[in-house]
KOLLUM-338728 format. One record per residue (C-alpha): residue number from 1; residue in three letters; x, y, z. Coordinates in pm, whole numbers. Example, Ala and Ser with C-alpha at 12.3 -4.5 7.8 and 13.67 -1.06 7.14 Angstrom:
 guse lumpa   east  north     up
    1   ala   1230   -450    780
    2   ser   1367   -106    714
***
This chain:
 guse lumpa   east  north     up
    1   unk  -4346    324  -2298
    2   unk  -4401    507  -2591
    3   unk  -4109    734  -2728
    4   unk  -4106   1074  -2638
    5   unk  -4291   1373  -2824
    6   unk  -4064   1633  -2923
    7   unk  -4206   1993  -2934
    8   unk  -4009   2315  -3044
    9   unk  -4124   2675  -2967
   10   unk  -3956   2969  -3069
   11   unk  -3757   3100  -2776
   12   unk  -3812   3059  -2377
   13   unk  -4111   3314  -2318
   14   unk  -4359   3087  -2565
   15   unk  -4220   2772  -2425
   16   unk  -4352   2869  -2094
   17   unk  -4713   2978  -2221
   18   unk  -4764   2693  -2453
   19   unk  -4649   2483  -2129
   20   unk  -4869   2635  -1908
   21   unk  -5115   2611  -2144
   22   unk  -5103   2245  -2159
   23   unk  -5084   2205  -1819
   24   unk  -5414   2389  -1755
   25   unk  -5529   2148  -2033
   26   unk  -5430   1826  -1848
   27   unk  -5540   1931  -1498
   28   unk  -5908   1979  -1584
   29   unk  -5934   1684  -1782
   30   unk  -5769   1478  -1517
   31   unk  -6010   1653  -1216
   32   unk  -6298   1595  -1477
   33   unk  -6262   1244  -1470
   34   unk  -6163   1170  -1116
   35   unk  -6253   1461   -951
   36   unk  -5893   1549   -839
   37   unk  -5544   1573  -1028
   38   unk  -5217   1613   -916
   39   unk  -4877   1765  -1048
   40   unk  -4475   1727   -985
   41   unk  -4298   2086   -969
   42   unk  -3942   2111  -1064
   43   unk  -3740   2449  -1048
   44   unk  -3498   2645  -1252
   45   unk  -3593   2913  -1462
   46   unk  -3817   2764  -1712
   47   unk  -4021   2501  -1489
   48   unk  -4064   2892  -1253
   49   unk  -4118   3032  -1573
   50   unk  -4404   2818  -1683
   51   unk  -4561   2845  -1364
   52   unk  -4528   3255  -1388
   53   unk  -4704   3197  -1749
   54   unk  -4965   3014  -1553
   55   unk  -5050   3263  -1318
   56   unk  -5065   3524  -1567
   57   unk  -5323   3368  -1782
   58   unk  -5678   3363  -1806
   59   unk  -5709   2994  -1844
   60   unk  -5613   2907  -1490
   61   unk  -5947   3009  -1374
   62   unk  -6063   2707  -1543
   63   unk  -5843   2485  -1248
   64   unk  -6059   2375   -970
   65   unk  -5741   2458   -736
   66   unk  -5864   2326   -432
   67   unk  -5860   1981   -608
   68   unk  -5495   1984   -702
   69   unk  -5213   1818   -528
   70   unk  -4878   1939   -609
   71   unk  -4543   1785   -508
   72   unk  -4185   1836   -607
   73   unk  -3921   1646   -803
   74   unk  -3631   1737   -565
   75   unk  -3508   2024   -387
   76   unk  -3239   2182   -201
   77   unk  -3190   2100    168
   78   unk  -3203   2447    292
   79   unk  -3403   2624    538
   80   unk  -3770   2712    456
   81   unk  -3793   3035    256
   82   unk  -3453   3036    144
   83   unk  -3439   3161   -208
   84   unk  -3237   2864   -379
   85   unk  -3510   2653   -265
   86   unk  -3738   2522   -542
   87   unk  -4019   2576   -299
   88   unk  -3982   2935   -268
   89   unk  -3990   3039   -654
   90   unk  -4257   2814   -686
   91   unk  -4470   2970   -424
   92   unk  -4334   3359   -558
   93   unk  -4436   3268   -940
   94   unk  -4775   3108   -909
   95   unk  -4882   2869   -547
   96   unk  -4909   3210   -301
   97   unk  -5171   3374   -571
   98   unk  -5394   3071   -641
   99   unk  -5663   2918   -377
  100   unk  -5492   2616   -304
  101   unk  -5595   2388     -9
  102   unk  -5275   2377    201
  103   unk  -5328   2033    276
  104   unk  -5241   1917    -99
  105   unk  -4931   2099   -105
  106   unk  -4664   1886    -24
  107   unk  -4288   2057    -10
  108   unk  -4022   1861     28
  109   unk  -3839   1915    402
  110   unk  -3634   2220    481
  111   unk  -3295   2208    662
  112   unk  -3505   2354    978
  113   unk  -3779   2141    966
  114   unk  -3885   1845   1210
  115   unk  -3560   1629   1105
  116   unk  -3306   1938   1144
  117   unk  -2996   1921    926
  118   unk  -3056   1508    904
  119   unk  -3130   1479    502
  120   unk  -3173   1104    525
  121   unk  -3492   1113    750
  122   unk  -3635   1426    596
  123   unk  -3608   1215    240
  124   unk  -3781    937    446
  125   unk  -4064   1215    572
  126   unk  -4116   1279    222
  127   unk  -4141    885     89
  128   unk  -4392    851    399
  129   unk  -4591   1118    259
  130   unk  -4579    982    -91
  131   unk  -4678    650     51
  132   unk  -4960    777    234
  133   unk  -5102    968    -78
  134   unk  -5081    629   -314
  135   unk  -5368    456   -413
  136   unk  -5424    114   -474
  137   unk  -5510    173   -817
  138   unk  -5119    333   -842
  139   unk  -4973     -9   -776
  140   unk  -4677    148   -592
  141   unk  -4538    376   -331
  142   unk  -4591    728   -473
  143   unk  -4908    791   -617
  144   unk  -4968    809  -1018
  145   unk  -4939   1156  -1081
  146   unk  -5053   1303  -1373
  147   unk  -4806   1534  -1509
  148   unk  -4458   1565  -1344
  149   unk  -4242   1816  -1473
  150   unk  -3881   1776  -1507
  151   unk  -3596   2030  -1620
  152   unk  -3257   1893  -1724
  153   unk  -2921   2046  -1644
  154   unk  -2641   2081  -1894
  155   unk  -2485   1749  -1770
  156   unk  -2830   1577  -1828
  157   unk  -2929   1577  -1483
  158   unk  -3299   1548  -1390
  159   unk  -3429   1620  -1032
  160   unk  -3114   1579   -840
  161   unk  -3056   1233  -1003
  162   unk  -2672   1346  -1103
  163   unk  -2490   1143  -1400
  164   unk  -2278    815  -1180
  165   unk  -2400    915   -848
  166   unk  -2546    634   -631
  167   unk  -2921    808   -686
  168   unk  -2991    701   -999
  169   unk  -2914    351   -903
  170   unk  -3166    351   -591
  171   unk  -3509    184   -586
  172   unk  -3620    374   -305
  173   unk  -3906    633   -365
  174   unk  -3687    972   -230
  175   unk  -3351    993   -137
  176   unk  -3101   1267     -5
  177   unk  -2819   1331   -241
  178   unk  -2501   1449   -113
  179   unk  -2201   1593   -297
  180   unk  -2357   1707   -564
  181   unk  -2184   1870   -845
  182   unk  -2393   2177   -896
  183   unk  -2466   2354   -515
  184   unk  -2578   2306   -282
  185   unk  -2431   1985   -221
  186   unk  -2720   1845     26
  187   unk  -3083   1750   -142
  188   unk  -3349   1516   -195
  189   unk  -3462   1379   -503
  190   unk  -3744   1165   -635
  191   unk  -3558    837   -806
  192   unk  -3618    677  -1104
  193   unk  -3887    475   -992
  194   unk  -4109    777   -886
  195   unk  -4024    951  -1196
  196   unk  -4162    657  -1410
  197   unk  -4470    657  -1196
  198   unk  -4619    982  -1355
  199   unk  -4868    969  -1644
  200   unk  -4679   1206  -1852
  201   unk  -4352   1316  -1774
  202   unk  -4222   1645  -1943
  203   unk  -3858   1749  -1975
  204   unk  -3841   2157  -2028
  205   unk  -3548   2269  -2194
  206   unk  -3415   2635  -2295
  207   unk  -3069   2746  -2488
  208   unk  -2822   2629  -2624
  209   unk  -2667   2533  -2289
  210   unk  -2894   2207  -2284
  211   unk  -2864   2128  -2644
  212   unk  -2610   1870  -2600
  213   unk  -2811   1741  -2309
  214   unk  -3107   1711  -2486
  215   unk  -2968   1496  -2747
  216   unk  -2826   1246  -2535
  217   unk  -3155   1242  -2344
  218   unk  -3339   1155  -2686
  219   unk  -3028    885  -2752
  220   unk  -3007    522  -2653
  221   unk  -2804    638  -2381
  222   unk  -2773    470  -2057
  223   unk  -2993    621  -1745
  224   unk  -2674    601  -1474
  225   unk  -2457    832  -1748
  226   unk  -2751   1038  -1825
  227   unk  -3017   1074  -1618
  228   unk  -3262   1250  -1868
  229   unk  -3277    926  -2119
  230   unk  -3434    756  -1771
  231   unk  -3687    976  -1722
  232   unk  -4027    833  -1906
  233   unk  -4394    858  -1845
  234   unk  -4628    551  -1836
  235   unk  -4822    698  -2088
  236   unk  -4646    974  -2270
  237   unk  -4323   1168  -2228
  238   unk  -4258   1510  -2385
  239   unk  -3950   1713  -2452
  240   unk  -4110   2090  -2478
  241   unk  -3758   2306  -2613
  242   unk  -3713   2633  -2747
  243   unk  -3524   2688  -3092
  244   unk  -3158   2680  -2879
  245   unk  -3229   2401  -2696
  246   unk  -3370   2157  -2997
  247   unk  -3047   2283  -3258
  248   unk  -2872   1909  -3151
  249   unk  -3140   1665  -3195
  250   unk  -2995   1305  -3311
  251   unk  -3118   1185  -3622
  252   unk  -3425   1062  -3728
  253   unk  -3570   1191  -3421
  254   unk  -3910   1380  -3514
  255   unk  -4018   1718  -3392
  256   unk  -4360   1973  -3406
  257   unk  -4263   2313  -3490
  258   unk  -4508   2569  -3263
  259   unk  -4509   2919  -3447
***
């Protein structure tokens, strides 16, 4: 794995249209040469702000949408259309106004789906899914997507892979996560493994909340103490900040400056 790209944008509003941007970018190029391409959602408000900045734009008519699988990184095990849930925001900022197949849009389960309140076998729905959707060419459970998306919480979480929780010790594809530190307590996450099975991984970042965060993401720190420094693509890995976000960076650790 190579080390990660570091790119800073002014403030959170050209984050998310440089982002979007680039996603547009990688999406045809992927569908160009396979036909098909597929992309790992996360929440919070810039991974629903870059998808906003993606709906907004003229370049998104360049997606061949029907072509595009989308999945999520982890969400929160509550019912369906429940506003905490990443799900919802994503579908509000950019899924409900594109011409998606609904086939290739794969939610993680809600608290009132098939499994009811049972987090365990909704996480095992989801790695069923995953498994189901893998190629041989991905030479694992989950398939090889090409650009997951991860934001990172002021403890360095990624997904709901929480610093010392059992999660970010598990090899299995999907998990549930209880007891989480930041509510609601009950989700499921993609693990480490899954992560690591993207193409390009990128960790979004805004304020001066995450600074600290980011830096020990960027650090030789440990995975189980924080989560972020675990999360790498097989091919590249990006950390796309604003100003706020970036004002920690260790040493020696290079950045590109957007206007």
């Amino acid at each position: 794995m190579t080390p990660p790209t570091v790119l800073v944008h002014r403030d959170q509003d050209l984050l998310a249209e440089a982002a979007a941007a680039r996603l547009v970018t990688r999406i045809v190029d992927a569908q160009a040469a396979r036909g098909s391409a597929s992309v790992v959602l996360t929440g919070g408000g810039v991974g629903t702000a870059v998808l906003a900045a993606l709906a907004v734009t003229g370049a998104r008519d360049a997606v061949d949408w029907r072509r595009l699988d989308v999945w999520w990184g982890d969400e929160r095990f509550l019912p369906t259309g429940d506003p905490e849930r990443n799900e919802t925001g994503a579908r509000a900022a950019l899924l409900d106004h594109v011409d998606l197949d609904p086939a290739r849009v794969h939610p993680m389960p809600a608290s009132d789906g098939p499994d009811g309140d049972d987090a365990e076998a909704a996480a095992e729905r989801y790695a069923a899914e995953l498994r189901a959707a893998a190629r041989p060419e991905d030479h694992g459970p989950v398939p090889s997507f090409d650009v997951l998306m991860l934001g990172i919480g002021p403890d360095a979480h990624v997904a709901s892979l929480f610093p010392e929780m059992p999660a970010v010790r598990e090899e299995r594809p999907v998990v549930a996560v209880h007891g989480a530190p930041k509510p609601p307590p009950t989700r499921i996450s993609l693990t480490f493994p899954s992560l690591c099975a993207a193409h390009e991984v990128w960790v979004l970042a805004s304020g001066e909340s995450k600074a600290k965060a980011v830096r020990l993401g960027l650090s030789e720190a440990g995975p189980v103490r924080v989560p972020c420094a675990g999360a790498r693509g097989r091919q590249s890995t990006l950390f796309l900040l604003d100003r706020s976000a970036a004002a920690e960076l260790p040493p020696g650790i290079e950045r590109i400056a957007s206007p």
